[in-house]
C-alpha positions as CSV (number, residue, x, y, z in Angstrom):
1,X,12.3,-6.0,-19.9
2,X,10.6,-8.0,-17.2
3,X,12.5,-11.5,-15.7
4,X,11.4,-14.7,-15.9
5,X,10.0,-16.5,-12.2
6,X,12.6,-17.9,-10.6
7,X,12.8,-22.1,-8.8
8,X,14.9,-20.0,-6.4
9,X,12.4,-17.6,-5.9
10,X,9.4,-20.4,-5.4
11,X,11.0,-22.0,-2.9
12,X,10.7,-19.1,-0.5
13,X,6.7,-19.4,-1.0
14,X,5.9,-22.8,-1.5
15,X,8.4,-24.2,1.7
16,X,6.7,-23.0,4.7
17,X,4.8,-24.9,7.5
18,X,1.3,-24.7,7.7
19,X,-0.4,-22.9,10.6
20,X,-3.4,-24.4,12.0
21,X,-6.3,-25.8,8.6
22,X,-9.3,-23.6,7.9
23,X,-9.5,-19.6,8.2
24,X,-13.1,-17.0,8.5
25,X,-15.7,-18.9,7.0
26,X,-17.4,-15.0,6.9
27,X,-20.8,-13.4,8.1
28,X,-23.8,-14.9,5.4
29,X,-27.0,-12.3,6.0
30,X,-29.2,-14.7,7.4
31,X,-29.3,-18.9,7.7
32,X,-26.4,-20.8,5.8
33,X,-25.9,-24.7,5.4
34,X,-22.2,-23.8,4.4
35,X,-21.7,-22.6,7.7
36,X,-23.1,-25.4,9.4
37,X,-21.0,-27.9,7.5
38,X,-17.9,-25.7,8.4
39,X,-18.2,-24.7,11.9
40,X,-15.2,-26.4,13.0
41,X,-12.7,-24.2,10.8
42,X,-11.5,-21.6,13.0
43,X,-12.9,-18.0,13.2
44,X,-10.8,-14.9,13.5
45,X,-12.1,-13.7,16.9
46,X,-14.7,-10.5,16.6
47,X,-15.7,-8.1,18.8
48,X,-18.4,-5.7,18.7
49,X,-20.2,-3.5,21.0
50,X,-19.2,0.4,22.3
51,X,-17.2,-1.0,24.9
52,X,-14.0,-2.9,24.6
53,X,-11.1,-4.4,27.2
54,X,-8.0,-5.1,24.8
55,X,-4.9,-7.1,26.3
56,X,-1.6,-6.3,24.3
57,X,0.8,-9.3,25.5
58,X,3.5,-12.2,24.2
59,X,2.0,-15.1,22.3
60,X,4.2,-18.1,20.5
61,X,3.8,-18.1,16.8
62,X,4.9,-21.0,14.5
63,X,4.8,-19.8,10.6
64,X,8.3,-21.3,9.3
65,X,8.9,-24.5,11.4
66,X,9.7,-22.5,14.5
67,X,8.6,-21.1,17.4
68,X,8.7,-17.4,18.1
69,X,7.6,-14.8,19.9
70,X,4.8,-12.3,18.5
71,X,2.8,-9.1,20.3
72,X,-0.7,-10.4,20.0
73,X,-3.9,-8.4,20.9
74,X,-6.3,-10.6,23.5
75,X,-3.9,-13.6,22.7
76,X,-4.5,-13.1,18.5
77,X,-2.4,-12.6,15.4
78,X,-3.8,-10.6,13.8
79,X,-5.8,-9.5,16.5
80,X,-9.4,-9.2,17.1
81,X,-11.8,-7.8,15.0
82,X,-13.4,-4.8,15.9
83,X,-16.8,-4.2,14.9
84,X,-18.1,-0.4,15.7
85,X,-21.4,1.4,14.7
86,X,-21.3,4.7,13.2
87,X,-23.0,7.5,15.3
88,X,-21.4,5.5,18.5
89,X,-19.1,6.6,21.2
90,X,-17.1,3.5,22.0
91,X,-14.6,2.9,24.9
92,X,-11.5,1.0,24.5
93,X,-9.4,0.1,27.6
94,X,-6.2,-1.3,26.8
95,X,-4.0,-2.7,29.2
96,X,-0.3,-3.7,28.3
97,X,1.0,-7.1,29.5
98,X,4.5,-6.2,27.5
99,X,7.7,-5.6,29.2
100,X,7.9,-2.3,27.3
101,X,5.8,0.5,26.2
102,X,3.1,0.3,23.7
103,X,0.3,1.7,22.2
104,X,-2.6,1.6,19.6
105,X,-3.4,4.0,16.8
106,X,-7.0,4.0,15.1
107,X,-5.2,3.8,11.2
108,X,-8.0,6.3,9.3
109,X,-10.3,7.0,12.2
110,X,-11.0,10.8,12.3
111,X,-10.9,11.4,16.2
112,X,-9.5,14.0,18.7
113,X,-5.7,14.3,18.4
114,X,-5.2,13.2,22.2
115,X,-6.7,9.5,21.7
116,X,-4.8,8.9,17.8
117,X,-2.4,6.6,20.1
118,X,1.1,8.0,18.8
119,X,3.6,8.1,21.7
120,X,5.3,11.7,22.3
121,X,3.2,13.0,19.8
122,X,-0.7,12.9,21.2
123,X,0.2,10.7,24.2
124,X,3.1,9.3,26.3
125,X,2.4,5.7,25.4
126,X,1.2,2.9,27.4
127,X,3.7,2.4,30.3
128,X,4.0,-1.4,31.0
129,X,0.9,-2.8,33.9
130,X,-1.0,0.8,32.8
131,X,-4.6,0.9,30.8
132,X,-5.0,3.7,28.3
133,X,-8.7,4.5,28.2
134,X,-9.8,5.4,24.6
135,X,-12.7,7.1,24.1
136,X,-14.1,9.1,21.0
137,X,-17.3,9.4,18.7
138,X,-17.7,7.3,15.5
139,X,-18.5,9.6,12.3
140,X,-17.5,7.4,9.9
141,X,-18.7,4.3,8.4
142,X,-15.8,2.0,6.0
143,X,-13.0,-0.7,6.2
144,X,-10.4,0.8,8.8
145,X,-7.7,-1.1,10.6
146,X,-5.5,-0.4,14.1
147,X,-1.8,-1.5,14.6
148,X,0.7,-0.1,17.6
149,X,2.8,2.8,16.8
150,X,5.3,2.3,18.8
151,X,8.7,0.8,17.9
152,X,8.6,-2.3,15.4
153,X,5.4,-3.9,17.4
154,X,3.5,-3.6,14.2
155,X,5.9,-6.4,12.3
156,X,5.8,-8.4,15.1
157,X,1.8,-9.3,15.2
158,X,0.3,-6.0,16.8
159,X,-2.7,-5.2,13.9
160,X,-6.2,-5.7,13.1
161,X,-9.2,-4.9,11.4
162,X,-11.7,-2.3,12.5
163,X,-15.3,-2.7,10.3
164,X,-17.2,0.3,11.0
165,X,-21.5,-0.3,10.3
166,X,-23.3,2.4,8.6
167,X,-26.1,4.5,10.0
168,X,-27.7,4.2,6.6
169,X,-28.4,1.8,4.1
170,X,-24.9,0.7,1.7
171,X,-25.2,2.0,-1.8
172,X,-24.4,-1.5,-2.8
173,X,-26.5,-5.1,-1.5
174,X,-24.2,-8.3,-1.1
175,X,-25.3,-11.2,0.3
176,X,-21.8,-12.1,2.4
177,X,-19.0,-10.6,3.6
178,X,-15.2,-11.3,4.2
179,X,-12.4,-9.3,6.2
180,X,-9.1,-9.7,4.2
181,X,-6.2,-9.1,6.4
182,X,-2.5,-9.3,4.7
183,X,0.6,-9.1,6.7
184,X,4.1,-9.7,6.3
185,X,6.3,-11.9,9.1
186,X,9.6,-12.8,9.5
187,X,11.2,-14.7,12.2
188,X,14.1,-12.5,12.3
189,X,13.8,-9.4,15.1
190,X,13.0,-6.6,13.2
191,X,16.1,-4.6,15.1
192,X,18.2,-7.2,13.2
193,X,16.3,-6.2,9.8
194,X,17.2,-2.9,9.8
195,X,20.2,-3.4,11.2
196,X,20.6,-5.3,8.0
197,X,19.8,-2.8,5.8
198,X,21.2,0.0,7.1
199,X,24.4,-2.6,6.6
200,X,23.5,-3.6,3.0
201,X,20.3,-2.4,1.9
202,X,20.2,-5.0,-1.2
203,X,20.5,-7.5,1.6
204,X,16.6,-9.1,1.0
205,X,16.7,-8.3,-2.7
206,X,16.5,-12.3,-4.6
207,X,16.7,-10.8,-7.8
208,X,19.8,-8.7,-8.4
209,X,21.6,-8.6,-11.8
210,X,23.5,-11.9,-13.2
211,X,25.9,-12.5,-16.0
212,X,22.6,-14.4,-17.0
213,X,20.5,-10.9,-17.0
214,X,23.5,-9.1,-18.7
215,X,24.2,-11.9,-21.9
216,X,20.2,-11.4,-22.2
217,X,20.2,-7.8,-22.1
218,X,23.3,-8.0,-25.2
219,X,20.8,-10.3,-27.0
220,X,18.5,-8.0,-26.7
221,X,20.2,-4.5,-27.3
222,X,23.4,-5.3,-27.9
223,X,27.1,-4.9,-26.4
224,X,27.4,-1.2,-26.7
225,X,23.5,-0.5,-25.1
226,X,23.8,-3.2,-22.6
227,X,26.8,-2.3,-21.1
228,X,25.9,1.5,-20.9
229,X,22.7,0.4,-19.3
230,X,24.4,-1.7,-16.8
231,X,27.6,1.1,-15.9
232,X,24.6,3.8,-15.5
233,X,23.2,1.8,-13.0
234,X,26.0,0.9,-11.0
235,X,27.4,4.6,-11.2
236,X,24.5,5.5,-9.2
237,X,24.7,2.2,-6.4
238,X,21.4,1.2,-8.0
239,X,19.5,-1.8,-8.3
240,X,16.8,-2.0,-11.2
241,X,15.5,-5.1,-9.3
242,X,15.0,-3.3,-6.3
243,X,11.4,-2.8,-5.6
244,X,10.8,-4.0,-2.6
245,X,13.5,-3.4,0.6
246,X,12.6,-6.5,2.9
247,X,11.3,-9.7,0.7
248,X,10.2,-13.2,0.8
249,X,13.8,-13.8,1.5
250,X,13.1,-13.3,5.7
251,X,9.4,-12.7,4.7
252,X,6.6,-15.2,4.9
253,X,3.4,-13.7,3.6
254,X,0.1,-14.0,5.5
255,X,-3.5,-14.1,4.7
256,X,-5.7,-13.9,8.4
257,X,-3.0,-15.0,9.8
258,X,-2.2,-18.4,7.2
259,X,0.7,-18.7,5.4
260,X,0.6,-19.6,1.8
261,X,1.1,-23.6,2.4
262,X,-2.3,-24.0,4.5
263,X,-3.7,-20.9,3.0
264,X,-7.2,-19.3,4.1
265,X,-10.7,-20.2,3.2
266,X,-13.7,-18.5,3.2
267,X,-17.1,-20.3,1.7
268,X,-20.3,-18.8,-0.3
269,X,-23.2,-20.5,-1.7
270,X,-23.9,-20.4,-5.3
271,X,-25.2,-17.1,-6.4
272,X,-23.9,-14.7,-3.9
273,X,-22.9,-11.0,-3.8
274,X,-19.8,-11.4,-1.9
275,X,-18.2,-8.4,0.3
276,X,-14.4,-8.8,0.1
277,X,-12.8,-6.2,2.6
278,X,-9.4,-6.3,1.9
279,X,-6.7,-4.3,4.0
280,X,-2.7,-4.2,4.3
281,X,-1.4,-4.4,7.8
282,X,2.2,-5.2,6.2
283,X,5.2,-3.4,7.2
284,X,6.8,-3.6,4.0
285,X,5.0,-5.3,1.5
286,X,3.0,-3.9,-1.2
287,X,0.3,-6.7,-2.8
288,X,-0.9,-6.9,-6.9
289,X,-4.4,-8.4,-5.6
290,X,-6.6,-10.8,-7.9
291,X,-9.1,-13.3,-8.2
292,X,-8.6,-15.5,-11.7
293,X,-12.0,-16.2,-13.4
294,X,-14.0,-13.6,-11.0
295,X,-14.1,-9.7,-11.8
296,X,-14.1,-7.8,-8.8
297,X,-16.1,-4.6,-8.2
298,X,-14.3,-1.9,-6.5
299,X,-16.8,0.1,-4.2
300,X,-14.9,1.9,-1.5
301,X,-11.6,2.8,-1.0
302,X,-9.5,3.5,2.3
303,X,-13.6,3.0,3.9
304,X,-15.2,5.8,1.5
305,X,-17.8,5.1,-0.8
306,X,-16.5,5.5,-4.6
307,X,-18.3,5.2,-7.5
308,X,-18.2,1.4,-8.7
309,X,-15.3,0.3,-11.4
310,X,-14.9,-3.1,-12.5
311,X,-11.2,-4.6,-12.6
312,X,-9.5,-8.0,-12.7
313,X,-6.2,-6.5,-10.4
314,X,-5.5,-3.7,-8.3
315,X,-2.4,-2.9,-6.6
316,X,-3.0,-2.5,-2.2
317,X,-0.3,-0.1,-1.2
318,X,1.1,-0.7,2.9
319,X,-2.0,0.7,4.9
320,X,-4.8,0.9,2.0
321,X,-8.1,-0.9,2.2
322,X,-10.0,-1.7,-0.6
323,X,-13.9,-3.1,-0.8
324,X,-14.7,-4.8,-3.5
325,X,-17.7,-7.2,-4.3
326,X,-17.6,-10.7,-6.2
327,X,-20.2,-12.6,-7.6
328,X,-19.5,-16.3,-8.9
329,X,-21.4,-17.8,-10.8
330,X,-20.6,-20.8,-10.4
331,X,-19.7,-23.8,-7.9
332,X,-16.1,-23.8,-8.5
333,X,-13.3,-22.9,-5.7
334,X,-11.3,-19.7,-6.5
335,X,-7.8,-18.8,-5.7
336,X,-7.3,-15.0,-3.8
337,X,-4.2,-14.8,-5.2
338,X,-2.0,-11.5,-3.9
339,X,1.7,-11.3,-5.0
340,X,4.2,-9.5,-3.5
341,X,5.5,-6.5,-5.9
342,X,8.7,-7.9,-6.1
343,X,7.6,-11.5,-7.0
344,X,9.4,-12.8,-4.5
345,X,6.6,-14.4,-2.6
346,X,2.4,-13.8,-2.2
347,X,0.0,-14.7,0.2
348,X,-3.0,-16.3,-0.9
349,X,-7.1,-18.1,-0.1
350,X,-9.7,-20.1,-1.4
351,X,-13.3,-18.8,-2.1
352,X,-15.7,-22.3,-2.5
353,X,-19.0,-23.5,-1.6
354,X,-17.4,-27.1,-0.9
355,X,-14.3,-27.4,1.6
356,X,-13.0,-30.6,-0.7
357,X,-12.9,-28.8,-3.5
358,X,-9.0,-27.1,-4.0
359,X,-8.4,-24.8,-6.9
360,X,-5.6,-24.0,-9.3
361,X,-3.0,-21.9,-7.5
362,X,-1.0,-19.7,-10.5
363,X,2.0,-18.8,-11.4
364,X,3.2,-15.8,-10.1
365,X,4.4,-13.1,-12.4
366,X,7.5,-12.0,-14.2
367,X,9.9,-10.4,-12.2
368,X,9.3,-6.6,-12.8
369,X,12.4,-4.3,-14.1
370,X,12.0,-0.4,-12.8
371,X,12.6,1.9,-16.0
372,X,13.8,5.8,-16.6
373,X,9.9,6.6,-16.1
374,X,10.1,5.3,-12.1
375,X,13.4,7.7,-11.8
376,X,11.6,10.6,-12.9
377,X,12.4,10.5,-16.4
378,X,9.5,10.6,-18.2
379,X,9.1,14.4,-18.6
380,X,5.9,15.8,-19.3
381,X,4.1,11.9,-20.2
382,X,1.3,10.7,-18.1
383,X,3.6,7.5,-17.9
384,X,6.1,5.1,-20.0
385,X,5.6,2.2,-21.0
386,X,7.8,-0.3,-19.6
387,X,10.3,-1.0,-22.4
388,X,10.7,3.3,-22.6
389,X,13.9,4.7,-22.0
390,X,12.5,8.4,-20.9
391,X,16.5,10.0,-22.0
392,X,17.0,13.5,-21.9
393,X,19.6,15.2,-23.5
394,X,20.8,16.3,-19.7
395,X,21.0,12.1,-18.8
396,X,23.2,11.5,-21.9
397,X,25.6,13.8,-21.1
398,X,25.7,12.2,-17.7
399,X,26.5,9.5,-19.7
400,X,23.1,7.6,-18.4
401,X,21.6,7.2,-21.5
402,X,21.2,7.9,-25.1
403,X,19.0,10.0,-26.9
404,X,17.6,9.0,-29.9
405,X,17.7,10.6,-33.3
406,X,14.6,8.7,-34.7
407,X,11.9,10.9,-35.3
408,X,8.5,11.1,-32.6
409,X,5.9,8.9,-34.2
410,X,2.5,10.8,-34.1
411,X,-0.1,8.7,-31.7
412,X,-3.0,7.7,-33.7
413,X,-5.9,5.6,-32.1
414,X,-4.8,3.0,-34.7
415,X,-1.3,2.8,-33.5
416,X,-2.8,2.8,-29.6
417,X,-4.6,-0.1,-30.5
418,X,-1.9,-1.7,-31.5
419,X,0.1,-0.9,-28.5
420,X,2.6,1.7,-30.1
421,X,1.8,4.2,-28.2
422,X,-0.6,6.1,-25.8
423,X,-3.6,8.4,-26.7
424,X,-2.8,11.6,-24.0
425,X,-6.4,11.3,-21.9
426,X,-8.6,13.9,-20.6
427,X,-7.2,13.5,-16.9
428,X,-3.5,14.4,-17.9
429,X,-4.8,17.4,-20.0
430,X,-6.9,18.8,-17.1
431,X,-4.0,18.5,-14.7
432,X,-2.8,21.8,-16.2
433,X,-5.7,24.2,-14.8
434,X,-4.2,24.1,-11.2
435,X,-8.3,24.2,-10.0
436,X,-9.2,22.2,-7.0
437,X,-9.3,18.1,-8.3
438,X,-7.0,18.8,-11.0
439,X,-3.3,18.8,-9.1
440,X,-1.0,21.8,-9.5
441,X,0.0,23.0,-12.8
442,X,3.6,23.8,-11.2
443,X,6.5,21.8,-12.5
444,X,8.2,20.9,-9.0
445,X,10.6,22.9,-7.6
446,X,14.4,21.6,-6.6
447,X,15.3,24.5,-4.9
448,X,15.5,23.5,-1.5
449,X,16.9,19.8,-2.1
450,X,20.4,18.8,-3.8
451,X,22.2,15.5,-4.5
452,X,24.2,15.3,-1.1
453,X,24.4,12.5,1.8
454,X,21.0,12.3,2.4
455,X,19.7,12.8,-2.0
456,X,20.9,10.2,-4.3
457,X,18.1,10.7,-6.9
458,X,16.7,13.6,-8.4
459,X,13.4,13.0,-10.1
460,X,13.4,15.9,-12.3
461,X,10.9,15.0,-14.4
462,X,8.5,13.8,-12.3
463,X,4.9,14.1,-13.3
464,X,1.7,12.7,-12.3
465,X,1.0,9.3,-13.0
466,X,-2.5,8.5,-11.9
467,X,-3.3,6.4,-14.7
468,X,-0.2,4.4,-14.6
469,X,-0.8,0.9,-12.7
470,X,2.7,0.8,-11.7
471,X,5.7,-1.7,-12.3
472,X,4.9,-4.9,-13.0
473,X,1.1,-4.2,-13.9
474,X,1.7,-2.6,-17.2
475,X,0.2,-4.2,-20.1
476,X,-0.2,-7.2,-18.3
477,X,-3.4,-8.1,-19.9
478,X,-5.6,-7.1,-17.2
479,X,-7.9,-4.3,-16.0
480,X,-5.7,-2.7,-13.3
481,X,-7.1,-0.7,-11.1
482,X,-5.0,3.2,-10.6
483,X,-6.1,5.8,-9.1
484,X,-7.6,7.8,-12.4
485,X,-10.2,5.2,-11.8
486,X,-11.6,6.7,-7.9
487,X,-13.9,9.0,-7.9
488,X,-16.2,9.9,-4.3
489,X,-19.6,8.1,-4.8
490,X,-20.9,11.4,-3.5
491,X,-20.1,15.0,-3.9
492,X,-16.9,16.6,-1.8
493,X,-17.9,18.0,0.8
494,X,-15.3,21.0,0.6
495,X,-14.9,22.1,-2.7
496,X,-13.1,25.5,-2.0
497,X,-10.1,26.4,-4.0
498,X,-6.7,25.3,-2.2
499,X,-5.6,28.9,0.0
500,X,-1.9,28.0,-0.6
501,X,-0.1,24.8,-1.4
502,X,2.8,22.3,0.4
503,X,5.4,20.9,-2.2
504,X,7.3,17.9,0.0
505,X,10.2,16.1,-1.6
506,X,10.3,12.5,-0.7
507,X,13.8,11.5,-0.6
508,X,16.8,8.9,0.3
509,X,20.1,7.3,-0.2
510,X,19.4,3.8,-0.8
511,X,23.1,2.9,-1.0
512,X,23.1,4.1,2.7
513,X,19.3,3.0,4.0
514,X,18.4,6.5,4.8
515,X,15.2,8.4,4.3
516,X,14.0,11.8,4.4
517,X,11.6,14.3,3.3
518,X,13.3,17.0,1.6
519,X,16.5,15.6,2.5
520,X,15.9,16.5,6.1
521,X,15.3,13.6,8.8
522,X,12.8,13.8,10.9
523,X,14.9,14.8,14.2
524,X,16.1,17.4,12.3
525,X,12.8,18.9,10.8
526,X,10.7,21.9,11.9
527,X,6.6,21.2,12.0
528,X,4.5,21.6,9.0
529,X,2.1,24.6,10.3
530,X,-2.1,24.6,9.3
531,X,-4.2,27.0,10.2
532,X,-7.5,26.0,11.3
533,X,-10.0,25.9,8.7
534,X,-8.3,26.6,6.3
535,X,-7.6,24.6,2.9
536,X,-4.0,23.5,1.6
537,X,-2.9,21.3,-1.5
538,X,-0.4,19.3,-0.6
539,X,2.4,17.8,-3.4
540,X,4.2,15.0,-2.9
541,X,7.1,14.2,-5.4
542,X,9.1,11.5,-4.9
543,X,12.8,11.4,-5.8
544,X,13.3,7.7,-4.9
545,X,12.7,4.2,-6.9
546,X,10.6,2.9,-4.2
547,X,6.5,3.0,-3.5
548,X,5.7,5.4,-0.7
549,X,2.3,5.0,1.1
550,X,2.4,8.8,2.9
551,X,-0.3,8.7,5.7
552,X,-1.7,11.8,7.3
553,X,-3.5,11.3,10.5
554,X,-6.4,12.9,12.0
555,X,-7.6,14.9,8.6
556,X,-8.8,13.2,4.9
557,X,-6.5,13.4,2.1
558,X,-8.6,14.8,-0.6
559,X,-6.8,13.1,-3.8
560,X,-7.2,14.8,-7.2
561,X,-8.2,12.6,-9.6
562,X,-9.4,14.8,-12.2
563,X,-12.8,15.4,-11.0
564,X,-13.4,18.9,-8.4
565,X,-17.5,17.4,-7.6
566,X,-16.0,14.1,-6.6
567,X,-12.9,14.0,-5.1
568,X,-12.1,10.6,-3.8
569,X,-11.3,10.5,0.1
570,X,-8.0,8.9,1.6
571,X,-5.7,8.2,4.8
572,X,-3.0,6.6,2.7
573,X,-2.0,8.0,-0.2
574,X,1.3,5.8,-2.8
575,X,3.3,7.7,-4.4
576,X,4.8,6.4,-7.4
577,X,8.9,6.2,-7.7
578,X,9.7,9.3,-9.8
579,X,5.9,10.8,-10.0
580,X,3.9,13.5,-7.8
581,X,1.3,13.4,-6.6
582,X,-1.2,15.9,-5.1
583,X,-4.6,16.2,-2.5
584,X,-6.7,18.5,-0.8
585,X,-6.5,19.0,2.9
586,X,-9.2,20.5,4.7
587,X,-7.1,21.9,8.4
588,X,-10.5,20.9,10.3
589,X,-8.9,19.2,13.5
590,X,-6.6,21.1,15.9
591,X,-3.7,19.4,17.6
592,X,-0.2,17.5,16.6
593,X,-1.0,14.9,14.3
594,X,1.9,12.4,12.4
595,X,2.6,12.5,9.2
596,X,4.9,9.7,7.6
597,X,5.5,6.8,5.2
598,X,3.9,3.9,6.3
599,X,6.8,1.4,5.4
600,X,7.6,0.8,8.6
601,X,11.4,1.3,8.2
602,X,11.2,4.4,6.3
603,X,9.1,5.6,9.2
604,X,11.6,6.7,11.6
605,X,13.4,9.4,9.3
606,X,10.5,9.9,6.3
607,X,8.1,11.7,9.1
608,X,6.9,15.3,10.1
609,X,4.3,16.5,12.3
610,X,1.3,18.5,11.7
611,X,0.2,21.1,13.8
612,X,-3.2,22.7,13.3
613,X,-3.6,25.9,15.6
């Protein structure tokens, strides 16, 4: 059951000081009055060329009503964009003005391992007064994005967007384009926010459990049912409300750099194919993205071409791009409207072909409530439905649940069009065969990993989800994007049969902020070995509540999606809470290469390296 929004929770979006009017008016393909009435909003500086000189130094930042102190790229938060042409070699010289080491990392650039700008990994870093020359070939075309990797520099201003030009012709025309960059800020040092969590991870969370929630949840279920719910979830120090670790609470969320009160703006003129290249530099947040009264075409994902699927929402995990195109119709201002996934702020901007005209901002959503399906309960469904209680008869004699005695209802189309239930679909059936694009037909193995310190949660019945939109976006009344929907505009380029396959637990103790992959922290952990060449399906399964966007540098994650000819290509990958989830890995680039979550707290414990030899 999903919570009403909150007046305590607006106030954390609708409070802030604005940051200096207008945002990126956007590149038009060839003479535009709009831009000529306009040219004194402010542009987000770009760069383009093969040859670059990037400054990483201090720069005062006022989001909230005070002044403080960012890491900003050539003076910019976010920093500069970086325009590149595929078939290029480009040279980047940065030079760090900081006090402390730095670096830069080329988020989903395919590139030698010694310039993939991850300190003690494929480099020492960037000393402070020293350049780091980076130089490497461009074989790639897309919507990519670069942030430091080193310490907490990426929360504190250090990212921006890399837009890569194609040798060839786009499948797809558009008339304009538009570089979307979310972020999350927070004027606390980000050494004091995990300090806070690892001293009370609930710390951030605006939406824990009232007397309010629990006389709701009698109404609702009654004493006996709502008082077993509410003991199993406190026997296991868990929050139901706890989707998102750091929140609007410290937060302010950002669009190019605006906060929500001055908001961004980009203009078209009547009749346009728009180019919307949106990308999450957050650290923490994940963002439901849509565009009331516009449906948006999805054509490329993480900068690969997919084949195009219309949708009116779609869920951009921490370090995922998404390129989608818009065409309005009409002279009418729109809102980007992207809210957080806990509801407890969004960031947001305003499409129009006239800068007086101001359109409706909405009301976010209800609060979302995690269920038994996002711990791993759902055994053998392609996902539950919100309101499902997933019990086993091994939960209720935990005392977690009940089971009940009522009889399984056949699913007819009838009673999935009225909602009852869901018609299984080709994708989950498939999922069986094991055949490259289809997953793994092995249930995951718990062999290695046990309910200790480091393991609060088992997800034992953790299945693939791909066709599940996620909390909150469930039968919300929109076309959600998931990831059933991607499939490679062209045909994979290695489809081989998986040699062997890598089964990694994702893991934590929430009660205690740590993380882990298969309950092993990183400082702990041997390598994961490749051979060179060779090709390996990786499974993820995550025994946690939260999102994790896993990111494997220097190779593609081939996701399976159902489809062996056109396996969709990623650098980020989410994993549901309770799910798995598989892709192909082709070992094609030798060297030590990072492989982590990508929420930037998890990061220092949920990480391995990958070395291909």
């Amino acid at each position: 059951m999903a919570r009403p929004f909150s007046q305590t929770r607006r106030r954390f979006v609708t409070g802030l000081a604005a940051t200096s009017a207008g945002g990126l008016i956007g590149s038009a393909k060839g003479s535009n009055d709009l831009n000529q009435q306009t040219r004194f909003f402010k542009s987000q500086p770009v760069l383009q060329g093969s040859r670059f000189k990037l400054d990483v130094g201090y720069k005062p930042v006022n989001f909230t009503g005070q002044t403080k102190q960012a890491f900003a790229v050539n003076g910019s938060v976010p920093s500069p964009i970086l325009r590149w042409k595929e078939g290029d070699t480009v040279t980047i010289d940065v030079t760090n003005k900081l006090a402390h080491d730095s670096s830069i990392h080329w988020h989903g650039i395919i590139l030698p391992a010694g310039m993939d700008g991850v300190p003690g990994l494929s480099f020492s870093g960037i000393k402070p007064g020293e350049t780091f020359r980076y130089r490497f070939d461009v074989n790639q075309n897309g919507t990519y994005w670069y942030h430091s990797h080193s310490g907490f520099q990426e929360q504190q201003g250090m990212y921006g967007a890399i837009i890569i030009e194609p040798k060839e012709p786009a499948p797809y025309s558009y008339d304009r384009e538009h570089i979307i960059v979310l972020s999350d800020w927070s004027d606390e040092h980000p050494l004091d926010v995990y300090a806070n969590l690892k001293k009370s991870p609930h710390i951030y969370n605006i939406d824990e459990r009232t007397l309010e929630d629990l006389a709701n949840d009698v109404q609702a279920k009654g004493l006996v049912k709502a008082l077993k719910h509410r003991e199993m979830w406190n026997h296991m120090r868990m929050s139901d409300t706890d989707l998102s670790d750091v929140t609007g609470r410290t937060y302010t969320f950002l669009m190019n750099g605006e906060t929500p009160a001055s908001g961004w703006v980009g203009g078209f003129n009547r009749g346009e194919k728009i180019l919307l290249r949106f990308i999450n530099a957050a650290a923490m947040t994940f963002f439901d993205v849509r565009i009331p009264g516009l449906k948006m075409t999805v054509v490329a994902a993480d900068g690969q071409y997919v084949q195009p699927v219309s949708v009116d929402e779609f869920r951009l995990g921490v370090a995922e791009t998404y390129d989608v195109i818009v065409e309005p119709s009409s002279e009418q201002a729109y809102t980007l409207f992207c809210q957080a996934i806990d509801r407890s702020g969004y960031a947001r901007g305003t499409l129009t072909p006239d800068m007086n005209m101001v359109p409706v901002i909405p009301e976010m959503d209800e609060s979302p409530i995690l269920t038994h399906a996002d711990m791993g309960m759902s055994h053998g469904s392609s996902h539950a439905p919100e309101h499902s209680s997933g019990c086993t008869p091994e939960h209720a004699a935990m005392g977690h649940c009940e089971v009940t005695t009522a009889p399984a209802m056949e699913c007819t189309p009838e009673h999935a069009a009225m909602g009852h239930c869901e018609m299984p679909t080709k994708i989950v059936q498939e999922f069986a065969t094991g055949k490259a694009g289809m997953g793994t037909s092995k249930k995951p193995s718990f062999d290695l990993i046990k309910m200790g310190p480091h393991i609060d949660m088992l997800a034992d019945g953790a299945d693939y989800r791909l066709d599940d939109p996620g909390v909150g976006l469930r039968n919300n009344g929109r076309n959600v994007l998931t990831y059933a929907d991607l499939f490679n505009l062209n045909r994979t380029p290695d489809p081989r049969e998986p040699e062997r396959e890598i089964e990694l637990h994702l893991t934590g103790n929430m009660s205690r902020y740590m993380w882990s992959i298969n309950g092993i922290k990183y400082a702990d952990a041997d390598p994961i070995l490749m051979k060179y060449g060779e090709r390996v399906r990786i499974t993820l399964v995550n025994n946690t509540m939260m999102n994790h966007p896993m990111h494997l540098h220097g190779v593609w994650s081939d996701l399976e999606t159902g489809d062996s000819q056109f396996i969709p290509r990623k650098h980020t990958v989410i994993v549901q809470p309770g799910s798995k989830i598989s892709y192909l890995v082709t070992a094609d680039a030798i060297g030590k290469w990072a492989y982590h979550c990508h929420l930037l707290y998890h990061m220092p414990s949920m990480f391995r390296e990958v070395h291909i030899s």
